[in-house]
C-alpha positions as CSV (number, residue, x, y, z in Angstrom):
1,X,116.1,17.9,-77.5
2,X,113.2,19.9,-75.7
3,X,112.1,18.8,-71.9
4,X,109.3,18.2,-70.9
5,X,108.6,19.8,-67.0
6,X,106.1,19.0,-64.3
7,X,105.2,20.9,-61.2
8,X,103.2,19.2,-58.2
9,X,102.8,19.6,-54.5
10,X,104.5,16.8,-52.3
11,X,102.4,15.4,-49.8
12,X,104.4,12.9,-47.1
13,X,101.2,11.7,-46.1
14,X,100.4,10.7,-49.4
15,X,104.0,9.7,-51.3
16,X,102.1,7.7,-54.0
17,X,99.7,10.3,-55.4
18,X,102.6,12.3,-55.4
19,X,105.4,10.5,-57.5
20,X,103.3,8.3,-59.2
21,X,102.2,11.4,-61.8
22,X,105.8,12.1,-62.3
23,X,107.0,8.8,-63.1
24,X,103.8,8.4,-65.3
25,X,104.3,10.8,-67.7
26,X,107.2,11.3,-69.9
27,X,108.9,14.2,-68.5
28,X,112.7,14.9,-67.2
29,X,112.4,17.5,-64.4
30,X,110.0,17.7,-61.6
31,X,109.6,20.3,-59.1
32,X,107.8,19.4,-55.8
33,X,106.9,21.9,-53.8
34,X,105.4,22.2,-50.2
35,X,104.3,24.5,-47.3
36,X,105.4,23.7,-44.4
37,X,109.1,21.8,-43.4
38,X,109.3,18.3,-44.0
39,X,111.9,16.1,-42.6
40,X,113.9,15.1,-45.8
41,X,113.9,11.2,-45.3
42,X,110.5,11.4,-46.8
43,X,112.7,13.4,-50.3
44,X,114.9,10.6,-50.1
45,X,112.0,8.3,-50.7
46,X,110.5,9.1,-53.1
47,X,114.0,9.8,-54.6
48,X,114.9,6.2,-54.1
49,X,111.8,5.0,-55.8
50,X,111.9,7.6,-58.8
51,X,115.2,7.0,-59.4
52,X,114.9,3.4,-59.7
53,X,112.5,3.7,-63.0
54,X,113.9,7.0,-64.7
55,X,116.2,9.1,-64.7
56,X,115.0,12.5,-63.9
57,X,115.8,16.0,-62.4
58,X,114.0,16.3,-59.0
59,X,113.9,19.3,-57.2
60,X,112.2,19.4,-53.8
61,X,111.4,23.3,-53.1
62,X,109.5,24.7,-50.1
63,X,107.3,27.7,-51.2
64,X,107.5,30.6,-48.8
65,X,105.7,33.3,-50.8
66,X,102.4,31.5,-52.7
67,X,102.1,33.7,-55.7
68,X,105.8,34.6,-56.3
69,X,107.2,31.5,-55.7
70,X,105.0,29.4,-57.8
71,X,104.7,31.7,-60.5
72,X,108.9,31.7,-60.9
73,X,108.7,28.0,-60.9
74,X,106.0,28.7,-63.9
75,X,108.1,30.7,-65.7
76,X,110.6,28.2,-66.5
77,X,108.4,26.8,-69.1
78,X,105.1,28.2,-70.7
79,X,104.3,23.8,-71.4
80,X,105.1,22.9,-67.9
81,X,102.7,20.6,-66.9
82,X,100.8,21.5,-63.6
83,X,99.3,18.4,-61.7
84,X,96.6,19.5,-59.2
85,X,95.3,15.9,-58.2
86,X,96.8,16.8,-54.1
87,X,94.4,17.6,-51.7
88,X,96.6,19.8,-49.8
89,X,95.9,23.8,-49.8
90,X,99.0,24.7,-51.9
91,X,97.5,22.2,-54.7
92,X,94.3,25.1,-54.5
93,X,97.0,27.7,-54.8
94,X,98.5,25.7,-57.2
95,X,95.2,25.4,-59.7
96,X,94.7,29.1,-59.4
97,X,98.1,30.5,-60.3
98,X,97.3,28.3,-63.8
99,X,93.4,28.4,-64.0
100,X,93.9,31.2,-66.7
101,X,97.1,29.8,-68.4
102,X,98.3,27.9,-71.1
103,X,99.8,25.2,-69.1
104,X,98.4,21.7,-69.1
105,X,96.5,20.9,-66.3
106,X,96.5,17.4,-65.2
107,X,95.2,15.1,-62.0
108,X,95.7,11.6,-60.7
109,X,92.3,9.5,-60.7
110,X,92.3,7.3,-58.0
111,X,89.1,5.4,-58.8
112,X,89.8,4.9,-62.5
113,X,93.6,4.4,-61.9
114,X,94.0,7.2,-64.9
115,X,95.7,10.9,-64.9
116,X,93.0,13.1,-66.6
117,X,93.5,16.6,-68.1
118,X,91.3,19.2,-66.3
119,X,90.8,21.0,-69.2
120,X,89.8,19.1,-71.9
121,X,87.6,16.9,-69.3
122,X,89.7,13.7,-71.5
123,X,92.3,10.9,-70.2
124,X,95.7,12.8,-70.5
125,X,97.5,9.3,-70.1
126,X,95.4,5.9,-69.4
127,X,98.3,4.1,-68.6
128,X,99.7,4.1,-65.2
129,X,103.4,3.4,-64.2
130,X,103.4,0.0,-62.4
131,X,104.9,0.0,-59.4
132,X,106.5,-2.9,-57.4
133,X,105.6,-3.9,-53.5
134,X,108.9,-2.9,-52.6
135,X,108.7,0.6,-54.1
136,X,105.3,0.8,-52.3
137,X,106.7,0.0,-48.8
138,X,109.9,2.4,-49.6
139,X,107.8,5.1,-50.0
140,X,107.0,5.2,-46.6
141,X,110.4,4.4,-45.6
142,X,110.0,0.6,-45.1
143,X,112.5,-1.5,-46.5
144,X,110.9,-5.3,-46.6
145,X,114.6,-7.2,-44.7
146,X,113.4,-10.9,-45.0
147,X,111.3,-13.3,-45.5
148,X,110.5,-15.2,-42.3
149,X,108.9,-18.4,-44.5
150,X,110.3,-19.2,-47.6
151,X,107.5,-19.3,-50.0
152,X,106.6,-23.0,-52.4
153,X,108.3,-22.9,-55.5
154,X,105.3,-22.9,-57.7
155,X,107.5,-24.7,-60.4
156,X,107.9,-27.7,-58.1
157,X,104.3,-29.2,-58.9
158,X,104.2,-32.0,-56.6
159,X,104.9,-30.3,-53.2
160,X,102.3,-27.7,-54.5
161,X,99.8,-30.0,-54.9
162,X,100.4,-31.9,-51.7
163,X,100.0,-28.4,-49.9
164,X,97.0,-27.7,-51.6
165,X,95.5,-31.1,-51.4
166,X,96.2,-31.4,-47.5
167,X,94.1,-27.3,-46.7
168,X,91.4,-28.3,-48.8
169,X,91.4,-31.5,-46.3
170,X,91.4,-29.8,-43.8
171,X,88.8,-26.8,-44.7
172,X,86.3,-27.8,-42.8
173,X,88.2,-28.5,-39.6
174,X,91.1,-26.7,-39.8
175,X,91.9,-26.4,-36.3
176,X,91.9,-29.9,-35.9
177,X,94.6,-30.0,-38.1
178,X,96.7,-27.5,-36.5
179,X,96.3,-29.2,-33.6
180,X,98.0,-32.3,-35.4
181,X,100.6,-30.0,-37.0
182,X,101.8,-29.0,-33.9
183,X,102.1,-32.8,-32.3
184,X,104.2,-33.5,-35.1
185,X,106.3,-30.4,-34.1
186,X,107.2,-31.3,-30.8
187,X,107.9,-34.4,-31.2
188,X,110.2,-33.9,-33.8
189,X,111.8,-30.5,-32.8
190,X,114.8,-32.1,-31.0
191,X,114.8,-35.1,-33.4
192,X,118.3,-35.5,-35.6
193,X,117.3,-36.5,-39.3
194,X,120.0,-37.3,-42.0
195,X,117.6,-36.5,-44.3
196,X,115.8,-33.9,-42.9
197,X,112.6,-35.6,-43.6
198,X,113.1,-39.1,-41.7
199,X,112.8,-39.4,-38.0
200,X,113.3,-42.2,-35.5
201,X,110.9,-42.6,-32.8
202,X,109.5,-44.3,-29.5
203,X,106.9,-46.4,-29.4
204,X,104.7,-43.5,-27.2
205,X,105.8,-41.0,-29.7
206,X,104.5,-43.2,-32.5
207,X,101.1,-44.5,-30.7
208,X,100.5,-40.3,-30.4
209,X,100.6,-40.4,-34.2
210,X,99.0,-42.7,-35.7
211,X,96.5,-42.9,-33.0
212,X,95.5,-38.9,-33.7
213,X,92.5,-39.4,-35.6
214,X,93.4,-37.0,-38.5
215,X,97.0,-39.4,-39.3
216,X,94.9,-41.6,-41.3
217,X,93.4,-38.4,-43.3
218,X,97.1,-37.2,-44.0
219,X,99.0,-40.2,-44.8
220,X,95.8,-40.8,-47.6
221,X,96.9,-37.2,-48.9
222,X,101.0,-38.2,-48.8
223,X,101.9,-35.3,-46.5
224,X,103.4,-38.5,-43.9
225,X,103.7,-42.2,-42.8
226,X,104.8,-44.4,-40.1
227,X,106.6,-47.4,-40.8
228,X,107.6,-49.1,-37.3
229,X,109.6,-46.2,-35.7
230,X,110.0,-44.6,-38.8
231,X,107.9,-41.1,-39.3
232,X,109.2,-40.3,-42.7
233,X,107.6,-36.5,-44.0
234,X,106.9,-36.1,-47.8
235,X,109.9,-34.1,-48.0
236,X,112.9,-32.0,-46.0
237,X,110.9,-28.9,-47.5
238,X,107.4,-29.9,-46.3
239,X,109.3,-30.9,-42.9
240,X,110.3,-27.3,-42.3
241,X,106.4,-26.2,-42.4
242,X,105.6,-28.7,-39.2
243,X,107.8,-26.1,-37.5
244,X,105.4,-23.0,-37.7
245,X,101.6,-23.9,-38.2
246,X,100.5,-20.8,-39.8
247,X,102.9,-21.9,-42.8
248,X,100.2,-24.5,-44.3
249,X,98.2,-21.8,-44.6
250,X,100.5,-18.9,-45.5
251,X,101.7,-21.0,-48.5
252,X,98.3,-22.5,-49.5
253,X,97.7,-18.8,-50.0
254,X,100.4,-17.8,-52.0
255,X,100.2,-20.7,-54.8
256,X,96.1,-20.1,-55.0
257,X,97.3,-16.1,-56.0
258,X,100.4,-17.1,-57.8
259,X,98.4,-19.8,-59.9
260,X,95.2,-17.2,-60.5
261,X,97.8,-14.6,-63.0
262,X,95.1,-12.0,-61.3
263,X,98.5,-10.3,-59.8
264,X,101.7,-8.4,-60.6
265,X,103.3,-9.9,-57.7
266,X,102.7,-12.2,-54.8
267,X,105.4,-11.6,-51.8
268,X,104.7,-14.1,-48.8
269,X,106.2,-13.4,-45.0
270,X,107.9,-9.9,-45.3
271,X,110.0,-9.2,-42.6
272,X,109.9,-5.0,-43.1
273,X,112.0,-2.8,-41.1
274,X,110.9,0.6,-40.6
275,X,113.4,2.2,-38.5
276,X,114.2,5.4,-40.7
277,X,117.8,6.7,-41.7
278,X,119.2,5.2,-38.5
279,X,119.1,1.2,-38.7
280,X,120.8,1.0,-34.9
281,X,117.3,0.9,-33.0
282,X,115.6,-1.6,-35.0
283,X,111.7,-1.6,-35.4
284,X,109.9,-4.2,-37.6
285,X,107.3,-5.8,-38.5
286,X,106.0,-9.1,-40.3
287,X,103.1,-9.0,-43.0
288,X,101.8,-12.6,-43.9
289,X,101.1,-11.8,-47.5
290,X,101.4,-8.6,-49.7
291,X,99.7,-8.8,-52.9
292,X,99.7,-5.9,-55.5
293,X,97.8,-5.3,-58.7
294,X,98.0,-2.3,-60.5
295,X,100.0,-0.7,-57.8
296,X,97.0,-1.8,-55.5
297,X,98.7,-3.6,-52.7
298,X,96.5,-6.0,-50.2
299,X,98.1,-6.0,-46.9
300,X,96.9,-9.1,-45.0
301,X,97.0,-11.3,-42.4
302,X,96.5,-15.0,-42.3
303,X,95.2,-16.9,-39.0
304,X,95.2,-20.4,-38.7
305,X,93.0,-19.8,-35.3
306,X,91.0,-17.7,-33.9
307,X,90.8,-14.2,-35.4
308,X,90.8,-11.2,-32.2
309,X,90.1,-7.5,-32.6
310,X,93.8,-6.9,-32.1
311,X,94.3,-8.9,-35.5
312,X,92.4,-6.4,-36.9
313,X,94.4,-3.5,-36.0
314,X,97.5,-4.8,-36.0
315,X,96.6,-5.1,-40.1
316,X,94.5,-1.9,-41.0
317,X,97.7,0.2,-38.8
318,X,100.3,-1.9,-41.4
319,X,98.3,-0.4,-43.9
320,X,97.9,2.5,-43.0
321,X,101.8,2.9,-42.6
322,X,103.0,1.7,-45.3
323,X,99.9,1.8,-48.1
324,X,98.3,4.5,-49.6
325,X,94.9,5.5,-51.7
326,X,94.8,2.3,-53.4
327,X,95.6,-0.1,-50.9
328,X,93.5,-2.3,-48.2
329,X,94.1,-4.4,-45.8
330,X,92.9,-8.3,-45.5
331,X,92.3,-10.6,-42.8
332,X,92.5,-14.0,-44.6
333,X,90.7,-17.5,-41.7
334,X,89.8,-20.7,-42.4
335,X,87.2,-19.5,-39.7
336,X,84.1,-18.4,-40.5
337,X,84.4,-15.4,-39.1
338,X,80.8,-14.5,-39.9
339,X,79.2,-16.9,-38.4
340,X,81.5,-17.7,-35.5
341,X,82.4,-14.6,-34.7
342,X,79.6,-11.5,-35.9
343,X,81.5,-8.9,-33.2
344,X,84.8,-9.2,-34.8
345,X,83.2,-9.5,-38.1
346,X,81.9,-6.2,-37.7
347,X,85.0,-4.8,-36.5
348,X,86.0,-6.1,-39.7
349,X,83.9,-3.9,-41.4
350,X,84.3,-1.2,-39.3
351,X,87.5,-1.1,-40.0
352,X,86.9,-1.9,-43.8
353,X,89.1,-4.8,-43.6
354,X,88.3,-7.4,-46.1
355,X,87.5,-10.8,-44.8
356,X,88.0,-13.9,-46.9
357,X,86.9,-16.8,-44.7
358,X,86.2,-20.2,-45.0
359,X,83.1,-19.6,-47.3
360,X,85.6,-18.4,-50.0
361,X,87.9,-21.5,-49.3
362,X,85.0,-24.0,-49.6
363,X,83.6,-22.3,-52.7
364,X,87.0,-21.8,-54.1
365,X,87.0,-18.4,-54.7
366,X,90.0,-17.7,-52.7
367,X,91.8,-15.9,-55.7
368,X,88.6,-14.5,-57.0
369,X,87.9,-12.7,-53.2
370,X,91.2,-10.9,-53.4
371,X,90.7,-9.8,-56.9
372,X,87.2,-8.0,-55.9
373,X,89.3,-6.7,-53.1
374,X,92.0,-5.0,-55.2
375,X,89.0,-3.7,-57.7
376,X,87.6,-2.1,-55.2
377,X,84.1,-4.4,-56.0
378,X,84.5,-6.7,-52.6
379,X,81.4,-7.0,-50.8
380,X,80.9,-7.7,-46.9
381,X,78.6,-11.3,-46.5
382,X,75.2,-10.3,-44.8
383,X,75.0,-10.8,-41.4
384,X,72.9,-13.0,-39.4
385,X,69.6,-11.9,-37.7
């Protein structure tokens, strides 16, 4: 059975554009070449990830001499296809040593998410190889470790509900909430529970409950009660979310995207270690939520409180490291960072973070937001005067 060959130039820079053509198109050796030396952890990569979906020849080949090398590669097959979609200069080198031959001439487009022939001006193949989060981050040599939160189950209805019920609540004073949140916290940190949603308290630690003015607002919802020195949670799981505030909100997320179908694949509180070959030095980092539709992946940070600069960059730099073309970076408030905050707001901007903030929570377009977001359609809110 006859092969079918591709040829394009390997870009570390950009490790999507360059595997995605090759594990797009039905073909069962690749060559990538490059210019300059490349440490080979970034071959293993994109080796790792190829490797994964298909089983394919892969040969990783550093071009010394432009013409001559290139054209030997050529002359393996006269139907090689030739994928020029890189923006490096050997891609230019590339196009001309084919510009007047009979091989196909294909490139990746980013914007329509389609690899086009060159040629015929046509859509060589419309549909894209789908990629997972994980392969994204490995492509950049991040391997996602953990999970720092464990994420609902969006089969158990009840506690999904509750969670949702309890941030729409709390919406409009969110804050507030937190504040409660965290009461509950430390009082109950060093509590013993048999159940691990029942707890036996003072009378001062009680009065501190039910005298907060939002217990009233949460027992209504089911999220707690007091029953004489009884503080009984809805349940063990929900108990476990008292212990780190942001995880109301980290969760809320994930069911609204889970329960929208809008995404491949929702992954909440990754723990990704990007340390290289060597694992003995450590270095990692924790993304709230990474979201991914059509092997666009939306890096984002949630914040229960107030949203700083630093927030900012700490999420556009994750992107930056481990996304590519297609991905962005979110910074997902219950503030309304607009309003409250126009500087950082701007940063936002200037950044080209995406912002979903309260506004999208109160008009429910939580889901909706991040779509825009992934199809490249999201829109900044206008400014005040």
């Amino acid at each position: 059975m006859a092969t079918s060959k591709l040829i394009t130039v390997f870009d570390k820079e950009d490790s999507f554009s360059s595997v995605i053509t090759a594990l797009s198109l039905d073909v069962d050796e690749v060559w990538f070449i490059y210019h300059h030396l490349i440490d080979e952890s970034y071959f293993s990569y994109a080796s790792k990830v190829i490797f994964r979906h298909k089983k394919v020849v892969l040969h990783f080949t550093q071009i010394l001499d432009d013409q001559k090398d290139i054209d030997d590669i050529l002359k393996k097959d006269e139907t090689m296809i030739v994928d020029v979609g890189g923006e490096k200069y050997l891609s230019l080198v590339l196009f001309d040593r084919v510009l007047h031959s009979k091989h196909p001439v294909v490139y990746y487009d980013s914007e329509e998410n389609v690899i086009k022939s060159y040629r015929e001006h046509m859509i060589f193949k419309e549909k894209i190889y789908p990629l997972s989060i994980e392969d994204i981050v490995n492509l950049k040599g991040g391997e996602i470790t953990s999970h720092m939160h464990k994420a609902a189950d969006i089969g158990d209805k009840e506690t999904v509900s509750l969670i949702e019920r309890v941030v729409d609540a709390s919406i409009d004073s969110y804050p507030r909430f937190i504040n409660f949140v965290q009461k509950i916290n430390t009082i109950i940190t060093h509590k013993s529970s048999r159940d691990g949603k029942t707890f036996y308290l003072k009378d001062e630690e009680i009065d501190k409950i039910v005298k907060d003015e939002s217990y009233r607002i949460y027992e209504k919802e089911g999220l707690l009660k007091v029953e004489e020195n009884r503080l009984t949670l809805y349940s063990h799981k929900v108990a476990k979310l008292f212990s780190v505030s942001g995880a109301f909100l980290e969760n809320y997320l994930y069911i609204k995207l889970k329960k929208s179908g809008y995404f491949d694949d929702v992954m909440m509180s990754c723990v990704i270690d990007f340390s290289g070959q060597s694992r003995r030095y450590p270095v990692i980092c924790e993304i709230d939520c990474l979201v991914i539709r059509d092997n666009h992946v939306l890096f984002t940070s949630c914040k229960s409180n107030k949203v700083a600069a630093d927030d900012l960059n700490e999420i556009k730099v994750h992107n930056v490291i481990f996304g590519n073309t297609l991905s962005s970076p979110v910074m997902c408030t219950l503030e309304d960072l607009d309003q409250k905050s126009p500087s950082v707001y701007s940063k936002a901007r200037e950044l080209e973070v995406a912002v979903i903030d309260r506004s999208s929570f109160q008009r429910n377009r939580v889901a909706k937001d991040f779509l825009s977001v992934a199809e490249k359609t999201y829109n900044y809110e206008k400014m005040p005067d």
